[in-house]
PALUMKE-854807 format. One line per 5 residues: number of its first residue (from 1); their letters; for each residue x, y, z of C-alpha. Coordinates in steps of 0.25 Angstrom, whole numbers, plus 5000, padded with zeros to 4 digits. Example, Ala and Ser with C-alpha at 12.3 -4.5 7.8 and 13.67 -1.06 7.14 Angstrom:
% PALUMKE-854807
1> AS> 5049,4982,5031  5055,4996,5029
This chain:
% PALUMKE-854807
1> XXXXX> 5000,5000,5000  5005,5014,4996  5001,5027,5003  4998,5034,4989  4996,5048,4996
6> XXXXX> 5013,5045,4996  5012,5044,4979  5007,5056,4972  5013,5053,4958  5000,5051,4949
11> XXXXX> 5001,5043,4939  5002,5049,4926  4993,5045,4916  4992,5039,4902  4991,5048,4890
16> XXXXX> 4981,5046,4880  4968,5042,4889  4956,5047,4882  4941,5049,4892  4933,5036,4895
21> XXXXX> 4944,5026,4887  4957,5031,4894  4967,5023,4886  4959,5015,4878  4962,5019,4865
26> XXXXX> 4978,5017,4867  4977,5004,4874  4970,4999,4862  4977,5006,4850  4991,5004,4853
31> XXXXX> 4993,5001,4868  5008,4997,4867  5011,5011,4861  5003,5017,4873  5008,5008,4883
36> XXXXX> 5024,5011,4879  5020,5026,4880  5016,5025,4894  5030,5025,4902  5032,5040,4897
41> XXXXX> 5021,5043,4906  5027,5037,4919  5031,5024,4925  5018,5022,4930  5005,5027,4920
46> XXXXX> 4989,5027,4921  4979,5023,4910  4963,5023,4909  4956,5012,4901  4942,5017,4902
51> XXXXX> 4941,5022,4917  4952,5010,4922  4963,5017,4924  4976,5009,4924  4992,5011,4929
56> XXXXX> 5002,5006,4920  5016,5005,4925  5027,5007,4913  5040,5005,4923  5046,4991,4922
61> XXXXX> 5051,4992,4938  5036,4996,4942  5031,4985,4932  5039,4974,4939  5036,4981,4951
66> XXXXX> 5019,4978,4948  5022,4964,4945  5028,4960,4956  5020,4966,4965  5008,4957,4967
71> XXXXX> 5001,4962,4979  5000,4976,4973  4999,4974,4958  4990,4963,4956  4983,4956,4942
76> XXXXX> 4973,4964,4938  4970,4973,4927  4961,4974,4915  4969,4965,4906  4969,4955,4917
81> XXXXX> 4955,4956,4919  4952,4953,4902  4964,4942,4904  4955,4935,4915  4943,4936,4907
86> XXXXX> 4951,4924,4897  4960,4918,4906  4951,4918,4919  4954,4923,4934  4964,4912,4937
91> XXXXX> 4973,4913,4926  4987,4914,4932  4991,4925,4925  4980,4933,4929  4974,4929,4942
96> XXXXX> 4975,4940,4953  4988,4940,4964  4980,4930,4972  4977,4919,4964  4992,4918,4957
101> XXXXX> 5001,4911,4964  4991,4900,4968  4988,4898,4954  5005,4902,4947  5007,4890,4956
106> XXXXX> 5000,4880,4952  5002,4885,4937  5016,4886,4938  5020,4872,4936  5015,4871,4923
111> XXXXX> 5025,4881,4917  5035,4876,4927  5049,4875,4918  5049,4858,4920  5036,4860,4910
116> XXXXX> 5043,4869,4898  5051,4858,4891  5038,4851,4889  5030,4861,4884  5044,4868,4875
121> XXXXX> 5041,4854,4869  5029,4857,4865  5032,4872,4860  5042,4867,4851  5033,4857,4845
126> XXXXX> 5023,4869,4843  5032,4878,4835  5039,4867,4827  5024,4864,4820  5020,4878,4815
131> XXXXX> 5017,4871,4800  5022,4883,4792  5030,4882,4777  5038,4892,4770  5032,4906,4766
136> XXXXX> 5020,4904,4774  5015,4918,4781  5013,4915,4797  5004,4922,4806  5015,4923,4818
141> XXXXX> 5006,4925,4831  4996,4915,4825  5006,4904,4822  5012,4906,4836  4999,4907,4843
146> XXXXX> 4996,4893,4836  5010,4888,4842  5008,4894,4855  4993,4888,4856  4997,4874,4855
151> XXXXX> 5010,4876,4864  4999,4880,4875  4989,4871,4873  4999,4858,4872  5006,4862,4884
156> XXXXX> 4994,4864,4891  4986,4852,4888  4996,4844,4879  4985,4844,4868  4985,4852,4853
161> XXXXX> 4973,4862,4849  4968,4861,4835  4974,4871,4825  4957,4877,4826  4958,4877,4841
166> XXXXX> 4973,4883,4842  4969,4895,4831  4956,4898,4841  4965,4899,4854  4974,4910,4847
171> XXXXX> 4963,4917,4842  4954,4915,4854  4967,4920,4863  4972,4932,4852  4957,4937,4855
176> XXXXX> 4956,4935,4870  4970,4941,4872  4968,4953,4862  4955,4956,4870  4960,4955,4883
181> XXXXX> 4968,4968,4881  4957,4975,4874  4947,4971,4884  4957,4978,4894  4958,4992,4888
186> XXXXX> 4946,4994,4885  4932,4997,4894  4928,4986,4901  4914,4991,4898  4917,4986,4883
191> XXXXX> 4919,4973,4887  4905,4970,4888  4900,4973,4875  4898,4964,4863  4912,4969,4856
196> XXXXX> 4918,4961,4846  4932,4957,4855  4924,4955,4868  4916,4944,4861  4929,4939,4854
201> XXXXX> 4935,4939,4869  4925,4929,4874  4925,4921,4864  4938,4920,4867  4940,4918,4880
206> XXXXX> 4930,4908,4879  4936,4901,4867  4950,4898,4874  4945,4892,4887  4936,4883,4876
211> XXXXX> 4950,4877,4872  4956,4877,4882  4943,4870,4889  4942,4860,4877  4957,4855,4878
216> XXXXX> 4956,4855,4893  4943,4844,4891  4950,4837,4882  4962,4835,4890  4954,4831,4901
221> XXXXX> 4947,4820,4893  4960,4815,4889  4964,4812,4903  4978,4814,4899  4986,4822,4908
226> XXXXX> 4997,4827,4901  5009,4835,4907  5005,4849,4902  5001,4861,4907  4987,4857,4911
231> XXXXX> 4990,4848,4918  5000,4854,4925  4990,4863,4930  4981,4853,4931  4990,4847,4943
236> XXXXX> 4995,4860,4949  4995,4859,4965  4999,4871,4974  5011,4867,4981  5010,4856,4992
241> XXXXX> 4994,4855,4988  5001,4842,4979  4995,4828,4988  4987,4839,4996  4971,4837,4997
246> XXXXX> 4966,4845,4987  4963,4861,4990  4956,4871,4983  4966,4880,4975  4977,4869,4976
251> XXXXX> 4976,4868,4961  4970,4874,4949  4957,4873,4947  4950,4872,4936  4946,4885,4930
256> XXXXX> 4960,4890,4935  4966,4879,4925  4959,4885,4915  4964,4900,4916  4979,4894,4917
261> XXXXX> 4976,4886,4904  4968,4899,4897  4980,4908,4903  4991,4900,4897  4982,4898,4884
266> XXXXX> 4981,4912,4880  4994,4917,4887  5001,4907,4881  4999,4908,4867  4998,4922,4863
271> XXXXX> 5011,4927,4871  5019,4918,4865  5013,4918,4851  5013,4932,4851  5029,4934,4857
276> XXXXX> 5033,4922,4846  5026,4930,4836  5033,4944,4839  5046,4937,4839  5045,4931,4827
281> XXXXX> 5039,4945,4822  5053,4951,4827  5062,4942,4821  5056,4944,4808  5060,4960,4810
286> XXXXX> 5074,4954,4814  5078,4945,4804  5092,4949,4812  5089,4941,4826  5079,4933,4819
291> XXXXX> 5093,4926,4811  5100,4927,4825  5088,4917,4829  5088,4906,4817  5104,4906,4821
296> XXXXX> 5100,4903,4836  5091,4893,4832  5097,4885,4822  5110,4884,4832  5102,4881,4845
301> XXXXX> 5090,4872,4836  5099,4865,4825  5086,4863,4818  5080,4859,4830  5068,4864,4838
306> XXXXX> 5069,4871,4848  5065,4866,4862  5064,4868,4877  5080,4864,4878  5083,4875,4868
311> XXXXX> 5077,4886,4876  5092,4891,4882  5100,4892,4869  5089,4899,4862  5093,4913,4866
316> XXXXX> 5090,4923,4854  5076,4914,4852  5073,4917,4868  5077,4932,4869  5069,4935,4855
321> XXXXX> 5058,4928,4862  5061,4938,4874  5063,4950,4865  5049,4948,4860  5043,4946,4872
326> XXXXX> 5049,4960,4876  5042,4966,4863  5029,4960,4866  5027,4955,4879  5015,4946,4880
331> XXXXX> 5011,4952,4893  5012,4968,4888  5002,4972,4898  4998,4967,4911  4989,4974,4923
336> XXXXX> 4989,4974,4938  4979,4980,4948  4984,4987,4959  4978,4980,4972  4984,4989,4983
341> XXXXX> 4987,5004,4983  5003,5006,4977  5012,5014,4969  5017,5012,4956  5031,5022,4953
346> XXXXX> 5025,5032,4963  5013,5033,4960  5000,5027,4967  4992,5016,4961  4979,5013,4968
351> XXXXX> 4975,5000,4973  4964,4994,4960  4973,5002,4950  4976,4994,4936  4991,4993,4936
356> XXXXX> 4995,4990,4918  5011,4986,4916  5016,4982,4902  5028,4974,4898  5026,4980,4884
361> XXXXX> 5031,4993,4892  5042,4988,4900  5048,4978,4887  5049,4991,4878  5055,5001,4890
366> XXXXX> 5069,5006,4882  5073,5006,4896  5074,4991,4898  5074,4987,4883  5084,4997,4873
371> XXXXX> 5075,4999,4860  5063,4992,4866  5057,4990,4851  5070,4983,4847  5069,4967,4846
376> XXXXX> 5081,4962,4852  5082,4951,4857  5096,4953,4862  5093,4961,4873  5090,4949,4879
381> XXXXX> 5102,4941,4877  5112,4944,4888  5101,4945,4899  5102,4956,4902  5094,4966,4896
386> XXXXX> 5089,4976,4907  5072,4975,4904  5073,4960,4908  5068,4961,4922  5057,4970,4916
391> XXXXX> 5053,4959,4903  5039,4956,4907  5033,4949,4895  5025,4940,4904  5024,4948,4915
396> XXXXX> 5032,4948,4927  5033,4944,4943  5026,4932,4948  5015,4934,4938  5023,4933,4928
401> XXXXX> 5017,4923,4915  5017,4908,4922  5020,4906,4905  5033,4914,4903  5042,4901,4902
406> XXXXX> 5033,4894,4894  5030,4906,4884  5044,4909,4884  5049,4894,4881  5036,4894,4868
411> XXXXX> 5041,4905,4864  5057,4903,4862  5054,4888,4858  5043,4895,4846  5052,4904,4841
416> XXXXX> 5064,4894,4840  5056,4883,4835  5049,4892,4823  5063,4902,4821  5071,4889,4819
421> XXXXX> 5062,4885,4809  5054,4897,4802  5057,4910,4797  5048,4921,4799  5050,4935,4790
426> XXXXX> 5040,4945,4790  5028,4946,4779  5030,4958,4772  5019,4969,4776  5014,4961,4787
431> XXXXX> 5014,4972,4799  5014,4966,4812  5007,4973,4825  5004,4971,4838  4989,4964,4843
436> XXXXX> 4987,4968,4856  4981,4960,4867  4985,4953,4881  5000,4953,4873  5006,4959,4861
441> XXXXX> 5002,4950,4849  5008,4950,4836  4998,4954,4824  4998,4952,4810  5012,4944,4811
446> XXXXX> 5013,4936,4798  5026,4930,4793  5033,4920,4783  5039,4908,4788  5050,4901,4780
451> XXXXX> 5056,4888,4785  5071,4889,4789  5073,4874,4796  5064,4861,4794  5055,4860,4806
456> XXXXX> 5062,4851,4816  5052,4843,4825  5055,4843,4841  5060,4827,4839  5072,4833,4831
């Protein structure tokens, strides 16, 4: 508790609010370019959506500062509250303060490191069938997000999705995620009427537990009980309740299997498809590191794929991975509520106040990051780069995505296993842009492949 009457900084406020919308119209044009303004007005800035008025915070030490404290700076917000609305309330990623580490502990195991070689195996199996020929012009996000979808579903319940079923997952999610951050910015009053993206929003939401709940039934009428990730969660216990007569809250219930598997679905699949595509979109404006890449490959591979056992010799692969990540972090803005009166860079934030942080911000600080618009991967060769303990693509602190490991492992393993076999130049005219939603996802990302080695199988 802060004694406010000690703070008399105000803070300052926004430019560009308009009566009645506030920021609206900025946060729904071209909110990166708004958001990236923002640290010229202060540390600490207010905003208005409608009559919600919201504190963002632009310092990376006060933006680690709102992450680890947990007591003060809680989950909340309007992006969390539209994120709820698909993954449900006792989704790990965004249940209250509370509820976390009961439920991070008995989710935990399934992304313990012991599992990652078994599911790498099934990654690079996943970008080693992409079924492409020569000349043929790809829809990048779309051809990870296929890749991504399986990797998810087979890891989660060792089973495949019909190429029907895999395409309504991504379109179902690219429409949940794109409306969640319009949902958010917008008056909640809206939310209500019969507009075309709020019926394409429950539909969705809808339509993704519908898969997910078919494969769950089906797996149950198998009686198999693979050693994936369901099952994993399926057989979580809290610590020293193993043996124990059963108690409430002991382990994950039913419902709360299903936001875990509805979180890690959606999650899962569109921040890697999107970082893989961006990466590749990159190395196509580089054709310098992208050379630097095929050399790596083809010493470390030998015409091989890449696997789990790769991972440590595969350092340009891993740092353009990283570098990407920087440019577009998955996690671009996240939202707290403030639940005690407190103080953010001298100035007093009220107890109920709606606390907005950004990694996009913090990633693109020249400050931490020399030409923060430059791709250069190198910056993160030697470690010691100086915005590293400020890199937040998942978040950050002890709520920090549960995924990171298994995202970063998809993603390395995806872009060695397709770079080591595939060229991918630009399509002449083809302008790419930004579709923005939950994250940064590519749009209008079309390439020709050319085949540079035969595909080698995992047996090889």
């Amino acid at each position: 508790m802060v004694d406010s009457a000690t703070i008399s900084t105000p803070i300052p406020q926004a430019p560009g609010g308009i009566p009645v919308l506030g920021h609206v119209l900025p946060l729904l044009r071209n909110p990166l370019d708004f958001l990236a303004s923002l640290p010229d007005h202060g540390d600490v800035v207010q905003m208005r959506v409608g009559t919600l008025r919201l504190v963002v915070v632009c310092d990376p030490g006060l933006t680690r500062h709102v992450l680890k404290d947990l007591q003060t700076f809680d989950k909340g917000g309007p992006i969390i509250a539209r994120i709820e609305e698909v993954l449900g309330e006792s989704s790990v990623g965004t249940c209250p303060h509370s509820a976390h580490r009961r439920l991070r502990t008995l989710v935990q195991p399934a992304f313990h490191r012991e599992r990652l070689p078994a599911y790498a195996r099934v990654m690079t199996a996943n970008f080693l069938d992409l079924g492409w020929h020569d000349g043929q012009v790809v829809d990048v996000p779309a051809e990870m997000g296929i890749r991504t979808v399986h990797t998810l579903v087979e890891t989660m319940f060792s089973d495949k999705l019909s190429p029907e079923t895999t395409a309504r997952v991504l379109d179902e999610t690219a429409t949940a995620l794109r409306e969640i951050y319009r949902r958010a910015v917008r008056p909640p009053v809206l939310d209500r009427l019969p507009l075309p993206g709020n019926r394409a929003f429950d539909r969705a939401g809808v339509g993704i537990r519908g898969v997910l709940g078919d494969v769950l039934a089906a797996r149950r009428a198998s009686g198999a009980d693979p050693d994936d990730l369901l099952s994993a969660l399926l057989t979580a216990r809290l610590p020293g309740a193993e043996g124990a007569p059963a108690r409430a809250g002991d382990a994950l219930s039913e419902s709360e299997i299903g936001d875990q598997l509805i979180t890690f679905l959606t999650g899962g699949t569109e921040s890697s498809a999107s970082t893989l595509a961006w990466a590749f979109h990159q190395l196509g404006q580089h054709p310098d590191i992208r050379t630097r890449l095929y050399e790596e490959l083809d010493t470390v591979l030998a015409g091989g794929p890449a696997t789990f056992e790769h991972l440590p010799q595969l350092r340009l692969t891993a740092n353009i991975i990283t570098e990407a990540l920087r440019l577009y972090p998955p996690a671009w803005v996240l939202s707290r509520t403030v639940v005690a009166d407190t103080e953010l860079g001298g100035h007093p934030v009220r107890a109920g106040s709606m606390i907005i942080f950004s990694p996009y911000i913090i990633h693109r600080r020249p400050d931490l990051y020399p030409d923060p618009d430059t791709f250069a991967p190198d910056r993160w060769a030697d470690g010691t780069v100086s915005g590293r303990s400020y890199f937040l693509p998942f978040g950050g602190g002890v709520r920090k995505c549960i995924g990171d490991q298994f995202a970063l492992t998809e993603m390395v393993l995806g872009l060695a296993n397709i770079a080591a076999r595939w060229h991918l130049e630009p399509v002449p005219g083809a302008t790419p842009g930004v579709q923005i939603g939950v994250s940064l996802h590519p749009r209008n990302l079309m390439m020709r492949v050319t085949a540079r080695h035969h595909p080698p199988t995992t047996s090889e």
